[in-house]
PDB file of N, H, CA, C and O in Angstrom:
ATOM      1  N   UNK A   1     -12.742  19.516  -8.137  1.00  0.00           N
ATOM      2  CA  UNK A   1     -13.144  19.779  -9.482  1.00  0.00           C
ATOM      3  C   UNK A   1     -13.166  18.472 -10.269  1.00  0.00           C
ATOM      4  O   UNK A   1     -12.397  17.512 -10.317  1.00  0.00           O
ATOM      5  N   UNK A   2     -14.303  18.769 -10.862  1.00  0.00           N
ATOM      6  H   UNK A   2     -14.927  19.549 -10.823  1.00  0.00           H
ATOM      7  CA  UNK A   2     -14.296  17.086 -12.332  1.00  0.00           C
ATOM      8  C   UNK A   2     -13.905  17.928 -13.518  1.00  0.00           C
ATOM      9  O   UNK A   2     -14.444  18.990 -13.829  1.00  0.00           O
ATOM     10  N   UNK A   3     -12.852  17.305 -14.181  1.00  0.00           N
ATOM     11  H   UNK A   3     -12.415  16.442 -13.928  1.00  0.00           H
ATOM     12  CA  UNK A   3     -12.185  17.335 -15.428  1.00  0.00           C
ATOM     13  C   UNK A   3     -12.382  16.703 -16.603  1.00  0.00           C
ATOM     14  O   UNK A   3     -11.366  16.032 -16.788  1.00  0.00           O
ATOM     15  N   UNK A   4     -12.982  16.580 -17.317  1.00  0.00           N
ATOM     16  H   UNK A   4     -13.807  17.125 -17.166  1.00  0.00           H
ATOM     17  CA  UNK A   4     -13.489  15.623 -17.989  1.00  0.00           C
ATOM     18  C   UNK A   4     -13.570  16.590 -20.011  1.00  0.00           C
ATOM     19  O   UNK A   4     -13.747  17.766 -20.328  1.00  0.00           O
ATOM     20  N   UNK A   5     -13.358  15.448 -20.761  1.00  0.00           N
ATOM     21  H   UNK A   5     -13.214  14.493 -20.504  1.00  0.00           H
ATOM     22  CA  UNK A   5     -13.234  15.864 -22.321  1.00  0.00           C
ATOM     23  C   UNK A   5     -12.668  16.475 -22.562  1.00  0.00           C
ATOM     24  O   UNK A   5     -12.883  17.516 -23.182  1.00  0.00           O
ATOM     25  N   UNK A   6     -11.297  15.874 -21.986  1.00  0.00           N
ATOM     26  H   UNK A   6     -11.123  15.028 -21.482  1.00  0.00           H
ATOM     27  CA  UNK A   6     -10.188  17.023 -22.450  1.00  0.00           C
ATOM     28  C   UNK A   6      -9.062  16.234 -22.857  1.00  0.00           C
ATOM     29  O   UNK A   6      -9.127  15.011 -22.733  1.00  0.00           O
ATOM     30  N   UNK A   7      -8.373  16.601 -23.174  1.00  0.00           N
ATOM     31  H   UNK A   7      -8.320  17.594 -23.275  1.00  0.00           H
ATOM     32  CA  UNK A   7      -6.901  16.166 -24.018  1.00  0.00           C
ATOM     33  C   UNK A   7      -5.256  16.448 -23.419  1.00  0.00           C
ATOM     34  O   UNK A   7      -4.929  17.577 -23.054  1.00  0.00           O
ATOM     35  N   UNK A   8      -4.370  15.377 -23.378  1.00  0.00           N
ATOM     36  H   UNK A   8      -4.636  14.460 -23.676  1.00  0.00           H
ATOM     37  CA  UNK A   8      -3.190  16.221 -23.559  1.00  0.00           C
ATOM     38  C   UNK A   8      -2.309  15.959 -24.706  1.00  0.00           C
ATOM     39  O   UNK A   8      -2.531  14.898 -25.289  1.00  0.00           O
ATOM     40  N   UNK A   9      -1.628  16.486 -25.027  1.00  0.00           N
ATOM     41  H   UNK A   9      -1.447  17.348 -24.553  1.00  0.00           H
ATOM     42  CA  UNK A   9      -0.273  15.881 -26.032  1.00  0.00           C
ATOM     43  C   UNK A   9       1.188  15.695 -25.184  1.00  0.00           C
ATOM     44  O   UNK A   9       1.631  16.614 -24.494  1.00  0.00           O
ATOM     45  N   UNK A  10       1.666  14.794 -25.280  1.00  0.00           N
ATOM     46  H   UNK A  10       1.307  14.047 -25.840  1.00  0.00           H
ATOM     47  CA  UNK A  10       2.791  14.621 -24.314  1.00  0.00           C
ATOM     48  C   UNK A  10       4.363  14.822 -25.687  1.00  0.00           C
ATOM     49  O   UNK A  10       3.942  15.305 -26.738  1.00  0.00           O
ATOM     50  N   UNK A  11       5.339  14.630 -25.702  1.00  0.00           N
ATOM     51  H   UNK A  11       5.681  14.237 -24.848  1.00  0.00           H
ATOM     52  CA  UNK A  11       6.657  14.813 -26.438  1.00  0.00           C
ATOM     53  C   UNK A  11       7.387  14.600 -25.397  1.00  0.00           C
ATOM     54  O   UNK A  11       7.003  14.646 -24.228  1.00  0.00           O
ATOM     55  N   UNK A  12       8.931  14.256 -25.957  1.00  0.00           N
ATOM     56  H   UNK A  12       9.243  14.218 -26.906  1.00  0.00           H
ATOM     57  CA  UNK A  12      10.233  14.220 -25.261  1.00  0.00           C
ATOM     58  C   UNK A  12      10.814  15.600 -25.839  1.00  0.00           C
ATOM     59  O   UNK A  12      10.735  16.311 -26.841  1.00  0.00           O
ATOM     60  N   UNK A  13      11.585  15.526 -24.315  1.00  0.00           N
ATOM     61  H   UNK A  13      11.649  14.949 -23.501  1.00  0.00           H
ATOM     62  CA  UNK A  13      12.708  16.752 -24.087  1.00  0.00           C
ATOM     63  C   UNK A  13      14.203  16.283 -23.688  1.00  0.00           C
ATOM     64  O   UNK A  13      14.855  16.534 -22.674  1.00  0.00           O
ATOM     65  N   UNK A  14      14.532  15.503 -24.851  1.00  0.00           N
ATOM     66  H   UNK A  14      14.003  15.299 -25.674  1.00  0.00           H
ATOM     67  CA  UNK A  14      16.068  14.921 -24.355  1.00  0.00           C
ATOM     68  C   UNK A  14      15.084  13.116 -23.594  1.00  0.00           C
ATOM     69  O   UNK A  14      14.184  12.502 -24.168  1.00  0.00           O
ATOM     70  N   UNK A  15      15.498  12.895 -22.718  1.00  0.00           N
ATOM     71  H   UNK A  15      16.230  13.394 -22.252  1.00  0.00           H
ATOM     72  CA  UNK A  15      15.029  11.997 -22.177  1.00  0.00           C
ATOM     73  C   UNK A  15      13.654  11.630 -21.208  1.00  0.00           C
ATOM     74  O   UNK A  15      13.195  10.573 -20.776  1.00  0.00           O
ATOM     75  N   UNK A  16      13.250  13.054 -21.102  1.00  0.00           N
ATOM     76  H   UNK A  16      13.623  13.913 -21.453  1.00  0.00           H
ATOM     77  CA  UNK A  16      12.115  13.741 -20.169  1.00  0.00           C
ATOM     78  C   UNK A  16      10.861  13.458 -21.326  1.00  0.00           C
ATOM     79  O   UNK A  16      10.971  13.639 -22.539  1.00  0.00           O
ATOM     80  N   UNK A  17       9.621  12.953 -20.584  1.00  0.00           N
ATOM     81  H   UNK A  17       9.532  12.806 -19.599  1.00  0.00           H
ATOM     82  CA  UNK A  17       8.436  12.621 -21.302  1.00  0.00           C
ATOM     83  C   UNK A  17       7.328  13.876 -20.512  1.00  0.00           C
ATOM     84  O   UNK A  17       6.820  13.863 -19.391  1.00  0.00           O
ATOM     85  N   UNK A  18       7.236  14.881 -21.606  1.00  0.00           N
ATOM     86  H   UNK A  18       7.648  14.892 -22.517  1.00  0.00           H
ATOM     87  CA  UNK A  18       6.975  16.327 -21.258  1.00  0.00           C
ATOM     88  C   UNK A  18       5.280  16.722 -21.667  1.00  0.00           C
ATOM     89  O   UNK A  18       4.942  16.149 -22.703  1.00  0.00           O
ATOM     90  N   UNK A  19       4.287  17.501 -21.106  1.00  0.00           N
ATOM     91  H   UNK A  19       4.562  17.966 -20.265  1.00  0.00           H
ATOM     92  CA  UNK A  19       3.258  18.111 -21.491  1.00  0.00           C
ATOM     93  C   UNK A  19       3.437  18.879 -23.088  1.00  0.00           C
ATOM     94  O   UNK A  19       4.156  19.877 -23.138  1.00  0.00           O
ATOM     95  N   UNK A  20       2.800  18.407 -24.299  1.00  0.00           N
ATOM     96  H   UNK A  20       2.215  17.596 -24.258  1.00  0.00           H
ATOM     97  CA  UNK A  20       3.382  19.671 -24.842  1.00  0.00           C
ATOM     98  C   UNK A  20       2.099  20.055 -25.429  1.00  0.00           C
ATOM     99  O   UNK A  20       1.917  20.054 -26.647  1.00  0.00           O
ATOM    100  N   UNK A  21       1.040  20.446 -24.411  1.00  0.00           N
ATOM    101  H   UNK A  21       1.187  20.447 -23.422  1.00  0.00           H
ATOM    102  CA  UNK A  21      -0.127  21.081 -24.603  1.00  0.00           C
ATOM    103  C   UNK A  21      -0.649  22.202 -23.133  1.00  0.00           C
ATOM    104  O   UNK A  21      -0.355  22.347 -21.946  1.00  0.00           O
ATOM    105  N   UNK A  22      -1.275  22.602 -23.822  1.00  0.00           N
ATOM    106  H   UNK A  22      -1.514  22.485 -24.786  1.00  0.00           H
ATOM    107  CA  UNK A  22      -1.619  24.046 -22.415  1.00  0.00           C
ATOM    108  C   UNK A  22      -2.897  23.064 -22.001  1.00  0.00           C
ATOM    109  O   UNK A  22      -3.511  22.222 -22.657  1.00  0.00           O
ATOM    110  N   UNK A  23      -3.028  23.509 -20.698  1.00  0.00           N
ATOM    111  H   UNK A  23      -2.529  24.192 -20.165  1.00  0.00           H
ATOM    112  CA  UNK A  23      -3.981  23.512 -19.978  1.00  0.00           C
ATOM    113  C   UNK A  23      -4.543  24.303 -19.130  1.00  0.00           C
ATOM    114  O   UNK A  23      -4.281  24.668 -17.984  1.00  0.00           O
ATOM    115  N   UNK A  24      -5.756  24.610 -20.246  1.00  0.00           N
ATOM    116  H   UNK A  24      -5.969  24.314 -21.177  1.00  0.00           H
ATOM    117  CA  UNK A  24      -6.303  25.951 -19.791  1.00  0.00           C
ATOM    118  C   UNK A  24      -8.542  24.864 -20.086  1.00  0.00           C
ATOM    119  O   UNK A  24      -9.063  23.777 -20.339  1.00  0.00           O
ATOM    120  N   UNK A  25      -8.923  26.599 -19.712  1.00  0.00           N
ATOM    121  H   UNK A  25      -8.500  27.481 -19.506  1.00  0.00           H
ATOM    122  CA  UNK A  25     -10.367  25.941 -19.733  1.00  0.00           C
ATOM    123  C   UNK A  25     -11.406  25.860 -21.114  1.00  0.00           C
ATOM    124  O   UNK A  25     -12.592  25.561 -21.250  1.00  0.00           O
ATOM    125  N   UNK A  26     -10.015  26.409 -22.319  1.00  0.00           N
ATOM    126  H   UNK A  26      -9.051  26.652 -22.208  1.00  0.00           H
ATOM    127  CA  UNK A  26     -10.315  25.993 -23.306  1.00  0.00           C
ATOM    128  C   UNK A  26     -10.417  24.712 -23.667  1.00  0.00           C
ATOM    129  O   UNK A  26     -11.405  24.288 -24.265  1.00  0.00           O
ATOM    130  N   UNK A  27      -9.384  23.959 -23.330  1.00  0.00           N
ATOM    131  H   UNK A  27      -8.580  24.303 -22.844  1.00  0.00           H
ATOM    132  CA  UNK A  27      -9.047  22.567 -23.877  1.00  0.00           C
ATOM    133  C   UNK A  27      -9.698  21.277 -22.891  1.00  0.00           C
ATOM    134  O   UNK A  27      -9.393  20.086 -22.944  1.00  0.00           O
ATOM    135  N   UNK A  28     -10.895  22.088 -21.804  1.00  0.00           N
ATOM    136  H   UNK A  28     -11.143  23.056 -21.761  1.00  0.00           H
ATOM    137  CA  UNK A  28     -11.329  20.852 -21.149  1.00  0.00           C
ATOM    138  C   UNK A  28     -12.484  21.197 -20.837  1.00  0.00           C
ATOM    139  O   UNK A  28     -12.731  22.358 -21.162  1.00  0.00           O
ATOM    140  N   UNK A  29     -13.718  20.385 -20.079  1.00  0.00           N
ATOM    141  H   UNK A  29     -13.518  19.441 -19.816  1.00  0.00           H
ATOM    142  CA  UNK A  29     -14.614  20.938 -19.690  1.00  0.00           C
ATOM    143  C   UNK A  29     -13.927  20.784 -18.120  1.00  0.00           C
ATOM    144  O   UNK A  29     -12.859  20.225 -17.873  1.00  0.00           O
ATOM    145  N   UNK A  30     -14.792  21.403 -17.193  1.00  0.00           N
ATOM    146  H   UNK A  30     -15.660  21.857 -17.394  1.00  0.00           H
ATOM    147  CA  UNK A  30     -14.537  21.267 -15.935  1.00  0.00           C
ATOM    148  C   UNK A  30     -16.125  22.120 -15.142  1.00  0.00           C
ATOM    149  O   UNK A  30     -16.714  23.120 -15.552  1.00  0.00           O
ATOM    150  N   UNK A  31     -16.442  21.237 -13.898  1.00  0.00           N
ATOM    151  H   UNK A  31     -15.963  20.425 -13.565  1.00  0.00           H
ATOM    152  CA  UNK A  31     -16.963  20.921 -12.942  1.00  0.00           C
ATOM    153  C   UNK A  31     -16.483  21.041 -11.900  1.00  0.00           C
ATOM    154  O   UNK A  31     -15.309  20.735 -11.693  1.00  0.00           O
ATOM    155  N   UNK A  32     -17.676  21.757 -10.535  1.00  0.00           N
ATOM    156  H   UNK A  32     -18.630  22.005 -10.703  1.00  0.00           H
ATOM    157  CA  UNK A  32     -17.570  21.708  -9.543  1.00  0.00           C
ATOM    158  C   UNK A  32     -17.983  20.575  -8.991  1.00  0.00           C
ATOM    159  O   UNK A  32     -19.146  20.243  -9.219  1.00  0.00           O
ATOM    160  N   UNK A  33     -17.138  19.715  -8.137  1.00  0.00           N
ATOM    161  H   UNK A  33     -16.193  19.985  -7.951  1.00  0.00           H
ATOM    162  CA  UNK A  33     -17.308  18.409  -7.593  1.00  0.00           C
ATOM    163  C   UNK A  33     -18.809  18.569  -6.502  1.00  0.00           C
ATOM    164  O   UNK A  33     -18.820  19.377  -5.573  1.00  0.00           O
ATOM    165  N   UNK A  34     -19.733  17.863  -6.750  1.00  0.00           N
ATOM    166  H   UNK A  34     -19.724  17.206  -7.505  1.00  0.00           H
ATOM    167  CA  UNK A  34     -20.654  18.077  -5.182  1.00  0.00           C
ATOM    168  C   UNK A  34     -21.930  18.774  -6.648  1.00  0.00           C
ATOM    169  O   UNK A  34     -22.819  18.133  -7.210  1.00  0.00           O
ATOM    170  N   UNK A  35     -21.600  19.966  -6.828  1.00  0.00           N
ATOM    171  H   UNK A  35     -20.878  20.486  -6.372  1.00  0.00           H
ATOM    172  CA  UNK A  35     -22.467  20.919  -7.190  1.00  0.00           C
ATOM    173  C   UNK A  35     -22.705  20.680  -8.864  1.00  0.00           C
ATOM    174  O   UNK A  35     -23.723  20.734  -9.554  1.00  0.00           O
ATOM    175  N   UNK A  36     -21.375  20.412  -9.164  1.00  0.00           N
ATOM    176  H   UNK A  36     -20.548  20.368  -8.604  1.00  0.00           H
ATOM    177  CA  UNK A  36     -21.698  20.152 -10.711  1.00  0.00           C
ATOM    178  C   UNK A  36     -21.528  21.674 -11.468  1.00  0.00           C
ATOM    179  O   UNK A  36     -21.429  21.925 -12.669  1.00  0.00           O
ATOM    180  N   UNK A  37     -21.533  22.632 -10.234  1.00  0.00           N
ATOM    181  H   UNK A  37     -21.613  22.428  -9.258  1.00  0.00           H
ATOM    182  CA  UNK A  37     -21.515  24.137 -11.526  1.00  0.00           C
ATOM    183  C   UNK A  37     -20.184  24.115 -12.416  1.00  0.00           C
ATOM    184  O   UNK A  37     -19.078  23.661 -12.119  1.00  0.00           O
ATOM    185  N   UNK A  38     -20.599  24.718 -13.556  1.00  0.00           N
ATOM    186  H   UNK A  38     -21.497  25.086 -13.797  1.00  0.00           H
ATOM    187  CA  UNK A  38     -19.929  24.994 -14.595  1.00  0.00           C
ATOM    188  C   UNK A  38     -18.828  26.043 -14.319  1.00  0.00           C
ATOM    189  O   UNK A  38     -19.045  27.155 -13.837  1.00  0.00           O
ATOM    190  N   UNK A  39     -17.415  25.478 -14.744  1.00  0.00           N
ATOM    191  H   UNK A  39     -17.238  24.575 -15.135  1.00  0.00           H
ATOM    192  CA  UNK A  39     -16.278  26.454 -14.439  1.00  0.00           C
ATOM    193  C   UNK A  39     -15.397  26.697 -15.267  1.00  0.00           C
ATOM    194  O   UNK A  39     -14.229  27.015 -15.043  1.00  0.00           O
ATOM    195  N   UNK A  40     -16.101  26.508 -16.592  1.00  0.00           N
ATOM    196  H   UNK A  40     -17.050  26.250 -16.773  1.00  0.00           H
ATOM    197  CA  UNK A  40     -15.165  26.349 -18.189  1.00  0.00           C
ATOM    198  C   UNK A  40     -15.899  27.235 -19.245  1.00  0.00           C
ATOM    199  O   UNK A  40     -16.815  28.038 -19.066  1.00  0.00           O
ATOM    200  N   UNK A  41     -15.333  26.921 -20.251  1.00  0.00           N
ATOM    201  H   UNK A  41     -14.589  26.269 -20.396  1.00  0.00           H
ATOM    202  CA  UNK A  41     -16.183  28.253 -21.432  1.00  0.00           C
ATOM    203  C   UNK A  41     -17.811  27.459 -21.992  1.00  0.00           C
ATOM    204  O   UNK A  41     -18.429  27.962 -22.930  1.00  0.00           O
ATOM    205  N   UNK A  42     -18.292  26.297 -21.321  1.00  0.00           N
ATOM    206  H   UNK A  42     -17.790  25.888 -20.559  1.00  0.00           H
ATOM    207  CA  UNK A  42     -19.763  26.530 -21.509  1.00  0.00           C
ATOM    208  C   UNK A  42     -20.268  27.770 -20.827  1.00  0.00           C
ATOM    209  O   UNK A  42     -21.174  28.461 -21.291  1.00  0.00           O
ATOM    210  N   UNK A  43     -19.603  28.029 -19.645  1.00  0.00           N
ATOM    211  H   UNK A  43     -18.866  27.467 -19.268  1.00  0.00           H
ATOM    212  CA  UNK A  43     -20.252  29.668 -19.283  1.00  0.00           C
ATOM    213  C   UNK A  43     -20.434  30.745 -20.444  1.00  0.00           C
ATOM    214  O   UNK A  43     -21.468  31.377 -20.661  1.00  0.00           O
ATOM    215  N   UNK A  44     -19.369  30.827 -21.070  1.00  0.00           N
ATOM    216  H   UNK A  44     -18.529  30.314 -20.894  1.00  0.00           H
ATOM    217  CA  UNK A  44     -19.878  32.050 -22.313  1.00  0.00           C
ATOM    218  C   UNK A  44     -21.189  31.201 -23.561  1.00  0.00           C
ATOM    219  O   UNK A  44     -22.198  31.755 -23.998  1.00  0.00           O
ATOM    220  N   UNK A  45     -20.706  29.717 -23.882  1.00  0.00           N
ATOM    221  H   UNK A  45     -19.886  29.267 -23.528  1.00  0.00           H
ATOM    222  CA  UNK A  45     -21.494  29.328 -24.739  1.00  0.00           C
ATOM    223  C   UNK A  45     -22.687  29.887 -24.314  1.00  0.00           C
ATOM    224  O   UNK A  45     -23.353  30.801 -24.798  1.00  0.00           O
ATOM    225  N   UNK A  46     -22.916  28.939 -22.966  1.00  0.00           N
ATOM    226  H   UNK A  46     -22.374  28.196 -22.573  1.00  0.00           H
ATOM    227  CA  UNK A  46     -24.206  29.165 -22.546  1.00  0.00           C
ATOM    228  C   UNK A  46     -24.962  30.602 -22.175  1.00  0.00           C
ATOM    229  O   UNK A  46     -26.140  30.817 -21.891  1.00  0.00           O
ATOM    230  N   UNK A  47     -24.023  31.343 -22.268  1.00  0.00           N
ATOM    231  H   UNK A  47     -23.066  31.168 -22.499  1.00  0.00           H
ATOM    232  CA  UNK A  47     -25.049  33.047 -22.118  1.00  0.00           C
ATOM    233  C   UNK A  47     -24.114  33.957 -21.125  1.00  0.00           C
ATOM    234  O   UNK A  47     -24.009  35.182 -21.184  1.00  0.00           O
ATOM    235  N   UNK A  48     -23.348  32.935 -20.044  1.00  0.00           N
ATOM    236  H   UNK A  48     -23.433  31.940 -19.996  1.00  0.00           H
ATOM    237  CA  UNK A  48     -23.192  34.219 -18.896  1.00  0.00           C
ATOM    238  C   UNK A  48     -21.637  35.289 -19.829  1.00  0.00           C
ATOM    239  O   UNK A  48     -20.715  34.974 -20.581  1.00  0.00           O
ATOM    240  N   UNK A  49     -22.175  36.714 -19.133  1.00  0.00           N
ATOM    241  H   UNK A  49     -22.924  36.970 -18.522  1.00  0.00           H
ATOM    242  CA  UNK A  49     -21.654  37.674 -18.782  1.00  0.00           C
ATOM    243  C   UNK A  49     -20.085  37.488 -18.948  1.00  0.00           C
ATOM    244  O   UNK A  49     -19.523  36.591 -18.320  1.00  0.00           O
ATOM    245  N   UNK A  50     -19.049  38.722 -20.181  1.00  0.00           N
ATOM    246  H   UNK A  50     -19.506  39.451 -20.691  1.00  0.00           H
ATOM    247  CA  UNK A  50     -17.255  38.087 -19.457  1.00  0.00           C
ATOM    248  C   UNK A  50     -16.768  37.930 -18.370  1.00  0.00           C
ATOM    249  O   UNK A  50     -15.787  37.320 -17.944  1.00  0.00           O
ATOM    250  N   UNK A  51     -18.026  38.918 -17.680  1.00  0.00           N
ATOM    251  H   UNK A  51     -18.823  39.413 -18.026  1.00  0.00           H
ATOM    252  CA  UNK A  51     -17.370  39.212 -15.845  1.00  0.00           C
ATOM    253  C   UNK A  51     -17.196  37.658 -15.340  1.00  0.00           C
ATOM    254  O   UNK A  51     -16.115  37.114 -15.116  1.00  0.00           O
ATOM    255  N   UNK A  52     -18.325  37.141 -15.226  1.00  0.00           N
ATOM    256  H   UNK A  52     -19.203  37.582 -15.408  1.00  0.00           H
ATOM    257  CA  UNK A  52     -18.662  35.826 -14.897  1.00  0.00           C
ATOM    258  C   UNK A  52     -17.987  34.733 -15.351  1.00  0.00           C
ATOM    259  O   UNK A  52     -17.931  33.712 -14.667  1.00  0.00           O
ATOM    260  N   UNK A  53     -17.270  34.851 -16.826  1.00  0.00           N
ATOM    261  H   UNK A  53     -17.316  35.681 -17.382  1.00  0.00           H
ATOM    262  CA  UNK A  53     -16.800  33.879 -17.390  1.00  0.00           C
ATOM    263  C   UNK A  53     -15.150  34.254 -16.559  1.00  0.00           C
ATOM    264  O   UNK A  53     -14.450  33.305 -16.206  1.00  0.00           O
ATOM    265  N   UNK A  54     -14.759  35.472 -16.362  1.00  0.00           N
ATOM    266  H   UNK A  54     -15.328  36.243 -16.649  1.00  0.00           H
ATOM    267  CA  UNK A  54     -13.414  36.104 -16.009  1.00  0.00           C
ATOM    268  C   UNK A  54     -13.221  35.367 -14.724  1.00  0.00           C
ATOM    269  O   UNK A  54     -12.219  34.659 -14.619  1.00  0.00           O
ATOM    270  N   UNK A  55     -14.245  35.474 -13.528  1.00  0.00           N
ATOM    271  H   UNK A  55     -15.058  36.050 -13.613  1.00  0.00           H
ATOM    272  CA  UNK A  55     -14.428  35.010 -12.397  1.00  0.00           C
ATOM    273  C   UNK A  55     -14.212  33.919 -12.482  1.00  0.00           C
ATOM    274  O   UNK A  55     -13.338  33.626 -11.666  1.00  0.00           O
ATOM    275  N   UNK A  56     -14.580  32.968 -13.127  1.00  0.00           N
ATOM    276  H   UNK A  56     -15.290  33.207 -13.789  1.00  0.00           H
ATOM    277  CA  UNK A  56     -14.548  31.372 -12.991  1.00  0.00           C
ATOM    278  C   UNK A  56     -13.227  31.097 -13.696  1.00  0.00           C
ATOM    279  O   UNK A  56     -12.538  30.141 -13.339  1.00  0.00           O
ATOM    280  N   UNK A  57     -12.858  31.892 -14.672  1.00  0.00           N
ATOM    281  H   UNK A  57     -13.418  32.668 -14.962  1.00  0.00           H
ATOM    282  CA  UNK A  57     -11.231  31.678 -14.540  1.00  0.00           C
ATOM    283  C   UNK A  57     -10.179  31.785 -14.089  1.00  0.00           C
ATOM    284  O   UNK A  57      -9.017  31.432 -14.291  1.00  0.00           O
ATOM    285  N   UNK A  58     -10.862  32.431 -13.319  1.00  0.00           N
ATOM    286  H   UNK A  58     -11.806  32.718 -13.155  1.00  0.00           H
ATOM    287  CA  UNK A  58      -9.606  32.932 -12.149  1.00  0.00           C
ATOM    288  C   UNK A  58      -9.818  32.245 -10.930  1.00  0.00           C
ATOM    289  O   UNK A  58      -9.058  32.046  -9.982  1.00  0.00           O
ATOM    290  N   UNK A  59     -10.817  31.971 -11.102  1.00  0.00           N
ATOM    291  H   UNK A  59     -11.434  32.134 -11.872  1.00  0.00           H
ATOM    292  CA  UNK A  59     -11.065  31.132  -9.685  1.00  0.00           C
ATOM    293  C   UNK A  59     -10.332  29.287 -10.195  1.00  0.00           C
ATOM    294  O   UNK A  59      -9.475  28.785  -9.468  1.00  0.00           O
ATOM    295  N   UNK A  60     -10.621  28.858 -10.918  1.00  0.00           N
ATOM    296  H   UNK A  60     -11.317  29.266 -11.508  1.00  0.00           H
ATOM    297  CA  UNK A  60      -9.655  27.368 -11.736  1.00  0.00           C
ATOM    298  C   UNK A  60      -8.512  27.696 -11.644  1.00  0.00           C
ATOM    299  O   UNK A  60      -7.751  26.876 -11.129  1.00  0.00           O
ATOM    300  N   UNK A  61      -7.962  29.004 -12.101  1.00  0.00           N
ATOM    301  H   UNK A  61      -8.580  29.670 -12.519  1.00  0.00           H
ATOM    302  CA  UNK A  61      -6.127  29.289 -11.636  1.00  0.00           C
ATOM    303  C   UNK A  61      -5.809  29.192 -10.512  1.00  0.00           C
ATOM    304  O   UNK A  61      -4.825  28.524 -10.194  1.00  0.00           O
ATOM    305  N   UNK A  62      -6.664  29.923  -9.505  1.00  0.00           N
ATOM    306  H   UNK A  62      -7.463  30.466  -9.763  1.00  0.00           H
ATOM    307  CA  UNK A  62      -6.242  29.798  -8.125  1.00  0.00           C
ATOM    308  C   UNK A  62      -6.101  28.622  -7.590  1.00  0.00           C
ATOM    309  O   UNK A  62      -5.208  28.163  -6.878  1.00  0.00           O
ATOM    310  N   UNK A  63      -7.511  27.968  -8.187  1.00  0.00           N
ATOM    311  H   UNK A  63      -8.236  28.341  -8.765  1.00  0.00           H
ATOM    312  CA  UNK A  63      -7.780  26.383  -7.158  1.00  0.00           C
ATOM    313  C   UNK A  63      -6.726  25.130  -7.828  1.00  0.00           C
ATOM    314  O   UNK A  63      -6.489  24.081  -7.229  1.00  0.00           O
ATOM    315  N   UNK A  64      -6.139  25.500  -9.242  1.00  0.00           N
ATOM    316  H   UNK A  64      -6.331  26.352  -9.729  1.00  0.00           H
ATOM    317  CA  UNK A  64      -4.811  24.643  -9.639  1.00  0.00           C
ATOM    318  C   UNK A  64      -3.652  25.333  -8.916  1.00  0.00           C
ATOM    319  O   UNK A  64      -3.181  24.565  -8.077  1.00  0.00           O
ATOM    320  N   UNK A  65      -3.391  25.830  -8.932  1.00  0.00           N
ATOM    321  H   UNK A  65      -3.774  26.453  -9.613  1.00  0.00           H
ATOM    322  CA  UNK A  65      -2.206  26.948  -8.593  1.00  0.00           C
ATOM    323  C   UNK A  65      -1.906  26.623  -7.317  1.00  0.00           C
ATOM    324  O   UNK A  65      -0.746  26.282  -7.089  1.00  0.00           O
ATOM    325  N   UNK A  66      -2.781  26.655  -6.330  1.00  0.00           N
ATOM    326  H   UNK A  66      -3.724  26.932  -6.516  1.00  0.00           H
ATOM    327  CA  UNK A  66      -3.150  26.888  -5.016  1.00  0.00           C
ATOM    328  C   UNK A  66      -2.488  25.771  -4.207  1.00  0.00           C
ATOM    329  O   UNK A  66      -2.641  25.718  -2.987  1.00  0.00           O
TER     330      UNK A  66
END
């Protein structure tokens, strides 16, 4: 996956230098590497279906997760 225009915010936790932002496919765009398809919320901008937008989010959870 390409990740790209996205943001984090970092903070301390005691001495720990911590995420203190979500990362989800709101806060980034993201790309299929090779193919380039769209796997972020330009899918709804752009027209497709919730099913479709649901699918490609679940499919980015799995493939981070994974």
């Amino acid at each position: 996956m390409i990740l790209y225009d996205f943001k984090l915010e970092f903070g301390r936790l005691g001495d720990r230098l911590v995420i203190g932002d979500e990362i989800t496919l709101d806060a980034m765009r993201v790309r299929e590497n090779g193919t380039l398809r769209i796997l972020d919320k330009d899918l709804y901008r752009k027209g497709a279906d919730l099913e479709t937008v649901r699918r490609s989010y679940e499919e980015f959870l799995r493939r981070i997760t994974s």
